[in-house]
C-alpha positions as CSV (number, residue, x, y, z in Angstrom):
1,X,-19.8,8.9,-23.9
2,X,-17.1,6.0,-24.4
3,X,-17.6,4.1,-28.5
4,X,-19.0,0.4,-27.9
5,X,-16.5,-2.1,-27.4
6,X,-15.9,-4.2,-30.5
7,X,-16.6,-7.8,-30.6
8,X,-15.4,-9.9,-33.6
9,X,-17.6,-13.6,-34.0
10,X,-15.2,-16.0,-36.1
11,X,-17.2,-19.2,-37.2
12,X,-17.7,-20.8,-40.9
13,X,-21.6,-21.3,-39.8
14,X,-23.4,-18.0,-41.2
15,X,-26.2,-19.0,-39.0
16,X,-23.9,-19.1,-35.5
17,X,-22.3,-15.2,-37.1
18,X,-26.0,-13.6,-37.4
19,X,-27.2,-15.6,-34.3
20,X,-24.2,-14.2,-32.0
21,X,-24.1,-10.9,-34.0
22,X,-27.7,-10.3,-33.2
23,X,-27.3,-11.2,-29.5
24,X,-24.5,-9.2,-29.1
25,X,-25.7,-5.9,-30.9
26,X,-28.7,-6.2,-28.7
27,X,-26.3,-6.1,-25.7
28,X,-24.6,-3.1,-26.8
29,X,-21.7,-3.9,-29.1
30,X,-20.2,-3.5,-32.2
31,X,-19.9,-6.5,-34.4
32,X,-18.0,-7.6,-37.2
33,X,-17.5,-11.4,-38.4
34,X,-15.5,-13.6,-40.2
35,X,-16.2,-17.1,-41.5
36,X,-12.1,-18.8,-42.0
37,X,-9.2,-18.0,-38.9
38,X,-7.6,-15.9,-42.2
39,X,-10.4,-13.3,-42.5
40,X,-10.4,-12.9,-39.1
41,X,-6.4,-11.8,-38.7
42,X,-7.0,-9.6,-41.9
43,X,-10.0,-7.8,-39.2
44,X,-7.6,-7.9,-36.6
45,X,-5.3,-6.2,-38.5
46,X,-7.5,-3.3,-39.9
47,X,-9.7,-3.0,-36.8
48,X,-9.5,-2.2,-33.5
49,X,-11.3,-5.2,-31.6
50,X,-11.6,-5.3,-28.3
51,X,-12.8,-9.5,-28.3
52,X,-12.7,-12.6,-29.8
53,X,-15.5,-15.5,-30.4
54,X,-13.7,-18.2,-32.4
55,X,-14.8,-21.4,-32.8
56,X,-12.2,-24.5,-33.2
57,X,-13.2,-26.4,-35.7
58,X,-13.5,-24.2,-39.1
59,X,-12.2,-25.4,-42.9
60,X,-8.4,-24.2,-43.7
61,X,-6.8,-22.4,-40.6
62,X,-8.8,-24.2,-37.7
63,X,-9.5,-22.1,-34.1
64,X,-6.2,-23.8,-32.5
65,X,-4.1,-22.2,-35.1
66,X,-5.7,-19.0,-35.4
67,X,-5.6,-18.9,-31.7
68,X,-2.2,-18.9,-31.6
69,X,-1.4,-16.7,-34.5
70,X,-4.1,-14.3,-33.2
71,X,-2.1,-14.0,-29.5
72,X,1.5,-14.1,-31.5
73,X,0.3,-10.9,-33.4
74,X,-2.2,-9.7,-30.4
75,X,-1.5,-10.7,-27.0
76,X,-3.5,-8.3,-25.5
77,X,-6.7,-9.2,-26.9
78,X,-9.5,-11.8,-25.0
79,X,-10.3,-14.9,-26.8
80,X,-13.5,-16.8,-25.7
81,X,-12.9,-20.7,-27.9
82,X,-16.4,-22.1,-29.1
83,X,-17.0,-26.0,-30.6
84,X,-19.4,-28.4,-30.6
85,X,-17.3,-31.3,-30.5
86,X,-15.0,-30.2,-27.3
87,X,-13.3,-32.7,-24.8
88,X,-11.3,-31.8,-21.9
89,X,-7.7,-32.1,-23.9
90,X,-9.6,-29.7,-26.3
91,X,-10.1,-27.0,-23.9
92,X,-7.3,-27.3,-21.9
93,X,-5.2,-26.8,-24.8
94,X,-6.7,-23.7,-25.5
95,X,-7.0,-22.1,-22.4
96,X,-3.2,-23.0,-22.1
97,X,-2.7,-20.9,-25.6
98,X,-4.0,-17.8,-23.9
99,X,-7.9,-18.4,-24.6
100,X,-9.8,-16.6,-21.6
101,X,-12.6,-19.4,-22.1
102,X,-14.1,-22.5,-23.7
103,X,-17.5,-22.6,-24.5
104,X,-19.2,-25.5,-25.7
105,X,-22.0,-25.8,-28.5
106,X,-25.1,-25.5,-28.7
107,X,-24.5,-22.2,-27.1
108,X,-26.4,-21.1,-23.9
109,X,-26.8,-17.4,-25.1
110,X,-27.0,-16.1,-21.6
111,X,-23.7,-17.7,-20.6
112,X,-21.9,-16.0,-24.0
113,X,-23.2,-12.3,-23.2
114,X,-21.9,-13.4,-19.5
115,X,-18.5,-14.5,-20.4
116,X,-18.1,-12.1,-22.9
117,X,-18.9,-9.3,-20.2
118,X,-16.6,-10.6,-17.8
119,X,-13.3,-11.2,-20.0
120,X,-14.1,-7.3,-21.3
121,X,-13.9,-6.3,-18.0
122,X,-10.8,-8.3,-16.9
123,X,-9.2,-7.1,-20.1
124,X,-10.1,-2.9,-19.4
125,X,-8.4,-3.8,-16.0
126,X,-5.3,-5.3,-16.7
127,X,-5.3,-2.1,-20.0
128,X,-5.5,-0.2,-17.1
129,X,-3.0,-1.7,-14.7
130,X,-0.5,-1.4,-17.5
131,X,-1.1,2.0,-18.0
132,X,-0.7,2.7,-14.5
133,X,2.8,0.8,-14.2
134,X,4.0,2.5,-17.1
135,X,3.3,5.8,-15.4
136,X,4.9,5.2,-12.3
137,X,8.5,3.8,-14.1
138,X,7.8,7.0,-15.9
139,X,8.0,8.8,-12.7
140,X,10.8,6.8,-11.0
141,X,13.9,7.7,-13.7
142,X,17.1,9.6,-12.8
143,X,17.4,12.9,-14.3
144,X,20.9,14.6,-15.0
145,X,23.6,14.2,-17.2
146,X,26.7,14.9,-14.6
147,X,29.1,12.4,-14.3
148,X,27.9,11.1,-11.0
149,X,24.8,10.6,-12.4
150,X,26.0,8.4,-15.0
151,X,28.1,6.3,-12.8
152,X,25.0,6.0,-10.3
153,X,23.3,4.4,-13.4
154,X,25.7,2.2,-14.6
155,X,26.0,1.1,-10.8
156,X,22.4,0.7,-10.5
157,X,22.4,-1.7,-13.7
158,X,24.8,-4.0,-12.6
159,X,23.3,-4.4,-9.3
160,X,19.8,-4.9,-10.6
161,X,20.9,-7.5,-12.7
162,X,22.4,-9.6,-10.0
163,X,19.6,-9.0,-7.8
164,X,23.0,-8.2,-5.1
165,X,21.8,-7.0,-1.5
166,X,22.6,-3.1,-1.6
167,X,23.0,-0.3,1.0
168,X,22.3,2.9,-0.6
169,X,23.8,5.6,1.6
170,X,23.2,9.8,0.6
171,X,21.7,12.8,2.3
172,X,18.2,13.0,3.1
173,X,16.4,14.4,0.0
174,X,18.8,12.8,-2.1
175,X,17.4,10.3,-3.6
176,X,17.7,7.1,-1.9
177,X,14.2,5.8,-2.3
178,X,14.7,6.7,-6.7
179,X,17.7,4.3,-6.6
180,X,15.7,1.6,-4.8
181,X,12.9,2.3,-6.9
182,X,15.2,1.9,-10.0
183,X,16.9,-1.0,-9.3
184,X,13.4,-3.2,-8.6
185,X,12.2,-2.0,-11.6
186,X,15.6,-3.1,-13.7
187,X,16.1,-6.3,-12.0
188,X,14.0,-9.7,-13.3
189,X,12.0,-8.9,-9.9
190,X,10.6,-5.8,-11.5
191,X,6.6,-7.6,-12.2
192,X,6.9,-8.9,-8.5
193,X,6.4,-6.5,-5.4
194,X,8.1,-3.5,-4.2
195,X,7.5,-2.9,-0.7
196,X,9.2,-0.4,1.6
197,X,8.8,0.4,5.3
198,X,10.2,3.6,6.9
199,X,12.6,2.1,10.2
200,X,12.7,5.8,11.3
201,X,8.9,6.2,11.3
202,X,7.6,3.3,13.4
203,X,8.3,3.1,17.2
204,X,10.4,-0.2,17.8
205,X,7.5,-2.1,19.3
206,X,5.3,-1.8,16.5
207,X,8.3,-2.3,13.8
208,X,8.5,-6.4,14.2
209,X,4.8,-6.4,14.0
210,X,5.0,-4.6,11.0
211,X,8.0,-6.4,9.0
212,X,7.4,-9.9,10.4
213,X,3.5,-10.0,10.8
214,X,1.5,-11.7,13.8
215,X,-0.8,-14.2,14.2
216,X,-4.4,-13.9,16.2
217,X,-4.0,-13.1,19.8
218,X,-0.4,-12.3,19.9
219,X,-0.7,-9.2,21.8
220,X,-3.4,-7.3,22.9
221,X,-6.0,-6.2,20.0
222,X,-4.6,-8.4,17.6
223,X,-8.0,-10.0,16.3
224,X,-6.9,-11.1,13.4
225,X,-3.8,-12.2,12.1
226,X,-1.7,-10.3,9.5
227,X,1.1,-10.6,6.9
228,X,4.5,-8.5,7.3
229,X,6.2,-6.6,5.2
230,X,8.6,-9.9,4.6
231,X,5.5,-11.9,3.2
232,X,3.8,-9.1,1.2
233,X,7.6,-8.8,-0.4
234,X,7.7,-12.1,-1.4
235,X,9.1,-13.0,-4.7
236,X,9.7,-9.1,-5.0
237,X,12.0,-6.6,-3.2
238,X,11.8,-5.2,0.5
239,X,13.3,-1.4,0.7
240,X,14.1,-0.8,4.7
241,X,14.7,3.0,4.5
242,X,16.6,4.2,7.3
243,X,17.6,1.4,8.2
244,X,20.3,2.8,10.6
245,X,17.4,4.1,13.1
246,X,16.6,-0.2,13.4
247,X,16.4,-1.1,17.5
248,X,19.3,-3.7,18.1
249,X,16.8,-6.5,18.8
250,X,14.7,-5.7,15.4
251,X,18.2,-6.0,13.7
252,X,19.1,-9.4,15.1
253,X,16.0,-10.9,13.2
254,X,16.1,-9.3,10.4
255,X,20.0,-10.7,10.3
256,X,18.0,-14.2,11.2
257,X,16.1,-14.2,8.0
258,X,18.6,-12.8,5.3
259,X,20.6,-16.3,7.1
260,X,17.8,-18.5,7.1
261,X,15.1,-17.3,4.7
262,X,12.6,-17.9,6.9
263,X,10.9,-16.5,10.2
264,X,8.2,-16.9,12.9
265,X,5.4,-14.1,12.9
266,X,4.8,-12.5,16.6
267,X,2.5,-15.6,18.2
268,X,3.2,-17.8,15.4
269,X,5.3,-21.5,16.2
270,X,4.9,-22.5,12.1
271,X,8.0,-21.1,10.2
272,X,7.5,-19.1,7.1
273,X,9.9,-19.4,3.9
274,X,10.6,-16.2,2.4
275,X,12.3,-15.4,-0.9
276,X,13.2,-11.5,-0.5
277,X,15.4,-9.1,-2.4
278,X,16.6,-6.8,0.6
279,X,17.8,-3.2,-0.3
280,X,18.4,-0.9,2.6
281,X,18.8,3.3,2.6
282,X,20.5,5.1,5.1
283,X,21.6,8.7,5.6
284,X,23.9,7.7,8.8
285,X,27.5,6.4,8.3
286,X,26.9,2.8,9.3
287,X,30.4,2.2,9.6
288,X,30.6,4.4,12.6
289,X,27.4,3.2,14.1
290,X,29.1,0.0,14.0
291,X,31.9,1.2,15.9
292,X,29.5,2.7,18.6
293,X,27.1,-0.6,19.1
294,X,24.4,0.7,17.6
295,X,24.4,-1.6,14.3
296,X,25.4,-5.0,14.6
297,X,28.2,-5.6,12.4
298,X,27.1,-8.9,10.6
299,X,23.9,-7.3,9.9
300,X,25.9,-4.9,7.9
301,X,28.1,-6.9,6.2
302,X,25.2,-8.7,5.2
303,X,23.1,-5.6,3.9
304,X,26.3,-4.1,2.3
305,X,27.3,-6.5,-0.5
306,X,27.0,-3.6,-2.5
307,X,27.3,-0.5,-1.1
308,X,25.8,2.7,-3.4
309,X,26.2,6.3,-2.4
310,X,24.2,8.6,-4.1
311,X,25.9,12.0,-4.3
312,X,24.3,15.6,-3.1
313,X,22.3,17.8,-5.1
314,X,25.4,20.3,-4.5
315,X,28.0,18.7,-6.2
316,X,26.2,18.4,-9.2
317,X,24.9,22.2,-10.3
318,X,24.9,20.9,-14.2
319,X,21.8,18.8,-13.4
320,X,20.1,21.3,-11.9
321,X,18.2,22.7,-15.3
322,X,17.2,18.9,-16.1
323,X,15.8,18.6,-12.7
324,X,13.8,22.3,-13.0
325,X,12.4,20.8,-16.2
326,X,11.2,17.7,-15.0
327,X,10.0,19.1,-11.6
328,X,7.9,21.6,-13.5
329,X,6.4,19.5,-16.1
330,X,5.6,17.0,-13.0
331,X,3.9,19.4,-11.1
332,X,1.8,21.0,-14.1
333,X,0.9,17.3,-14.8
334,X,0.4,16.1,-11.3
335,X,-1.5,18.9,-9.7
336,X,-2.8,20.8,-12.4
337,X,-0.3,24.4,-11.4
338,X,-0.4,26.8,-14.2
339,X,3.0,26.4,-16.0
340,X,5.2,29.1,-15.7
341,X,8.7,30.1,-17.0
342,X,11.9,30.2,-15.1
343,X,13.8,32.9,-16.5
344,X,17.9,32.5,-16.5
345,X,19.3,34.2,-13.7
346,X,16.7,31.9,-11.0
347,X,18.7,28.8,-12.6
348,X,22.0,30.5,-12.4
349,X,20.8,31.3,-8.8
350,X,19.8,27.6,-8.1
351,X,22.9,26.3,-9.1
352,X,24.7,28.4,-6.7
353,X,22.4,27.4,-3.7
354,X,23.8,24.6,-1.3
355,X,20.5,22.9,-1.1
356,X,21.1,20.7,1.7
357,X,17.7,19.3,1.8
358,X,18.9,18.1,-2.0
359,X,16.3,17.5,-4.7
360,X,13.5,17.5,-2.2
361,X,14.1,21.3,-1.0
362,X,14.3,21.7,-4.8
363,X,11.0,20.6,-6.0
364,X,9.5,22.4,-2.8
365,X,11.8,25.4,-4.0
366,X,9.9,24.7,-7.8
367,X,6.2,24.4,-6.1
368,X,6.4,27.2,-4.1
369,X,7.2,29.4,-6.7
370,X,4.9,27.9,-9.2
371,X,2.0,28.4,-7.1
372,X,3.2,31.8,-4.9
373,X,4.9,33.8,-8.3
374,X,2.4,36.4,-9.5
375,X,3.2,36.7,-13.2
376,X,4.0,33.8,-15.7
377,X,7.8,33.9,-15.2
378,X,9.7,33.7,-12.1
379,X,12.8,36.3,-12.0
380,X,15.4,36.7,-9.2
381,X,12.6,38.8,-7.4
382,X,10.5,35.9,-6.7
383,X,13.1,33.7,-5.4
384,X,13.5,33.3,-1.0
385,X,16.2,35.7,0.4
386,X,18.4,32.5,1.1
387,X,18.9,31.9,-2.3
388,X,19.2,35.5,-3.8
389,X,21.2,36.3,-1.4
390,X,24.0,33.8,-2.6
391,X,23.2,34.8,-6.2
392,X,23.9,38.6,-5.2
393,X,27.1,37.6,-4.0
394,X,28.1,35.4,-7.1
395,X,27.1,37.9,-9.5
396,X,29.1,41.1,-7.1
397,X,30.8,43.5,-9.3
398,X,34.3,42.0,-7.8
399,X,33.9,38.4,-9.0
400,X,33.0,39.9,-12.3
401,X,36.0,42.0,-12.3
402,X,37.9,38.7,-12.1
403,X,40.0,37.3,-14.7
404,X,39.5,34.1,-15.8
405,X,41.4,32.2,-13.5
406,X,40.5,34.2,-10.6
407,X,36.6,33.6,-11.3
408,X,37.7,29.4,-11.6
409,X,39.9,29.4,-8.8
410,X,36.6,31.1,-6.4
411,X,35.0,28.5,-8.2
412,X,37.1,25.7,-7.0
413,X,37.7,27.2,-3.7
414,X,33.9,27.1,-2.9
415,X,33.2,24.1,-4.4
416,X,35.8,21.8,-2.3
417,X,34.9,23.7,0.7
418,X,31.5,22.5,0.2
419,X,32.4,19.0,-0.3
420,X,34.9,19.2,2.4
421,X,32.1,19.9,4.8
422,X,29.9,17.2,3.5
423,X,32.3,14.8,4.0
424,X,33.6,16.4,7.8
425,X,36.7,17.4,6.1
426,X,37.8,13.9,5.4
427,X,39.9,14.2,2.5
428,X,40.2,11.1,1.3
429,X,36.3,10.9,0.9
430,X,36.2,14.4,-0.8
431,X,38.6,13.0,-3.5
432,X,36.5,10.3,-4.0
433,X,33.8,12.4,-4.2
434,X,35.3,14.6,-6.6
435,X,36.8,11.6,-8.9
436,X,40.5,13.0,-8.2
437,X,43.5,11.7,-6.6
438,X,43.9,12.5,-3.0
439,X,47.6,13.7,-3.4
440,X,45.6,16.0,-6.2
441,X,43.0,17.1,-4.0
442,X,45.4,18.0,-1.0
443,X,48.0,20.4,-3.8
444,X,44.7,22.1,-4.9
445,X,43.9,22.5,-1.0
446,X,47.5,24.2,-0.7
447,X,47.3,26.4,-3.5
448,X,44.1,27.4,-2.7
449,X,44.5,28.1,1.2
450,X,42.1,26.4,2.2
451,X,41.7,24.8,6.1
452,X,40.0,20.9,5.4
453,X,39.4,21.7,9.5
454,X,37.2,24.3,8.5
455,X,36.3,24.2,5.4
């Protein structure tokens, strides 16, 4: 059973104090009282009170200046104003100062235990919408400490502090939706909306009705009308993931209101005036869809003012016992799985693997074995076949009868080959990939035999 909520009556009449005390103990509460706006900060500051009823006009420190001392040193806390000799500039004045309400004397004891009822309420939901904002930026945070990872971050600060239009680009599983996630909730946009819409999972003739709304009768069982995604993002940010699956004609007005800031819903003849941040995901290479016709080129100039690629699970194995870490206190927190150990060798053996559905297939990798592990560590026995099996041949008796420059150089070997078949053996891209000079990259290539053809 939850304590009573605390209620603290300020007012130099001792009469009003056991009047309103009396009332409000009879409701349910605990109630303390002060007679002077000092007395009552000194409560404030010792006690944990969950109300105020101050009344303006008090000897010394006067409800006004309480008022605003009280929501200088306790913004969070509902302030109801009382007086007997109110006017309109009065209240106003208050209300403007952060008071919840103004109630005027003598007191209609039903309307007090009302008001005071209804601003406790407001005040446990907006307690509890903080709560459940700061869990979700909780959630939405980059883990790792690879280099990549730290430039992503620095990338992602600048950005959300410009509010620039951005085109996220990576593998699926990757990570797009984090960085969109991240830079709403770094930019001065991050109290405002987030909304996202999946361009992949909606057939094209439902995808205008969905971003751009539709007024009553615009199609068949349209009974009503209905916002888009462009006016419930207003103010706030609109994430188009896979944006690269977007039909050509959906593009062309979505290109119409980055221009314009403005568009018609389907039926509609009254323009609406949008103020949107746009970030876009893709895990296509928009540049070539470009050159094919199947992504208008202005609309990606216009999405790309920034363009942010967000690097592969693969080519950063260091974060991979961060991310094990976080996954598993996630999943012991989220769904309630018994917490278990990983021992050494399954990280060893999951920074080997080439995870190519990224940091998804790795917290489905984590899950699984969580849940499907019989005792409470999971060893190389527990792990699927496709990842022992490239742990197995790491860990051969040849490549530990390597010398030390052997073992780096089939380190090297394998891990440009894998990038080099990320990026279609593109070496310029693999360079860039691997922050080295391409003239760099292409030596190491020699030395190391390898084919960038087939890598």
């Amino acid at each position: 059973m939850s304590a009573p909520a605390t209620v603290l009556v300020v007012d130099d009449e001792a009469g009003i104090r056991r009047s309103l005390g009396g009332i409000l103990a009879d409701e349910g509460y605990r109630v303390l009282d002060a007679a002077d706006g000092t007395s009552a900060l000194d409560t404030l500051a010792r006690e944990d009170v969950h109300l105020v009823l101050l009344d303006i006009w008090m000897e010394g420190m006067d409800g006004i200046a309480t008022l605003k001392a009280l929501k200088s040193a306790h913004p969070e806390v509902p302030v109801i104003m009382m007086s007997g000799h109110g006017t309109i500039e009065t209240a106003v004045s208050a209300i403007k100062l952060g008071a919840y309400d103004y109630l005027e004397k003598p007191l209609s004891l039903d309307r007090v235990t009302l008001t005071v009822s209804h601003a406790l309420n407001e005040s446990t939901l907006h307690r509890e919408n903080r709560r459940l904002k700061a869990q979700v930026r909780r959630q939405w945070r980059m883990v790792g400490d690879s280099a990549a990872m730290h430039r992503l971050d620095r990338e992602i600060d600048r950005v959300a502090g410009a509010c620039a239009r951005a085109l996220i680009s990576g593998e699926n599983g990757s990570g797009k939706e984090l960085v969109a996630r991240l830079l709403h909730e770094r930019s001065p946009r991050r109290d405002r909306p987030f909304v996202e819409i999946n361009c992949a999972a909606l057939p094209e003739h439902l995808i205008e009705s969905e971003l751009f709304g539709y007024e009553k009768g615009a199609f068949t069982g349209a009974e009503r009308p209905k916002p888009g995604m462009f006016e419930l993002a207003h103010t706030g940010t609109l994430f188009l993931d896979e944006v690269g699956d977007m039909a050509l004609a959906t593009q062309a007005r979505v290109l119409r209101v980055l221009q314009e800031g403005r568009f018609l819903r389907l039926g509609g003849t009254e323009p609406k005036e949008v103020d949107v941040w746009v970030i876009a995901a893709t895990n296509r290479d928009l540049k070539a869809e470009v050159a094919a016709g199947r992504f208008r080129e202005d609309l990606y100039y216009r999405l790309a003012v920034v363009p942010i690629e967000v690097p592969p699970l693969r080519e950063r194995p260091e974060d991979i016992p961060a991310l094990v870490e976080h996954l598993l206190e996630r999943a012991v927190q989220e769904q309630g799985l018994p917490r278990k150990r990983f021992a050494p060798e399954v990280i060893a053996a999951f920074a080997r693997a080439p995870w190519r559905g990224n940091v998804r297939e790795l917290k489905n990798t984590v899950e699984r074995l969580m849940i499907m592990a019989p005792g409470s560590e999971v060893g190389l026995g527990d792990l699927p076949e496709e990842i022992a099996a490239g742990h197995r041949v790491a860990a051969s008796p040849e490549i530990d009868a390597m010398s030390l420059r052997e073992a780096r150089d089939a380190f090297e070997a394998a891990h440009i080959r894998r990038v080099l078949q990320s990026c279609g053996g593109n070496i310029s891209k693999a360079a860039e990939r691997l922050h080295v000079e391409r003239s760099n990259l292409s030596k190491k290539i020699r030395q190391l035999g390898i084919d960038p053809a087939s890598p």
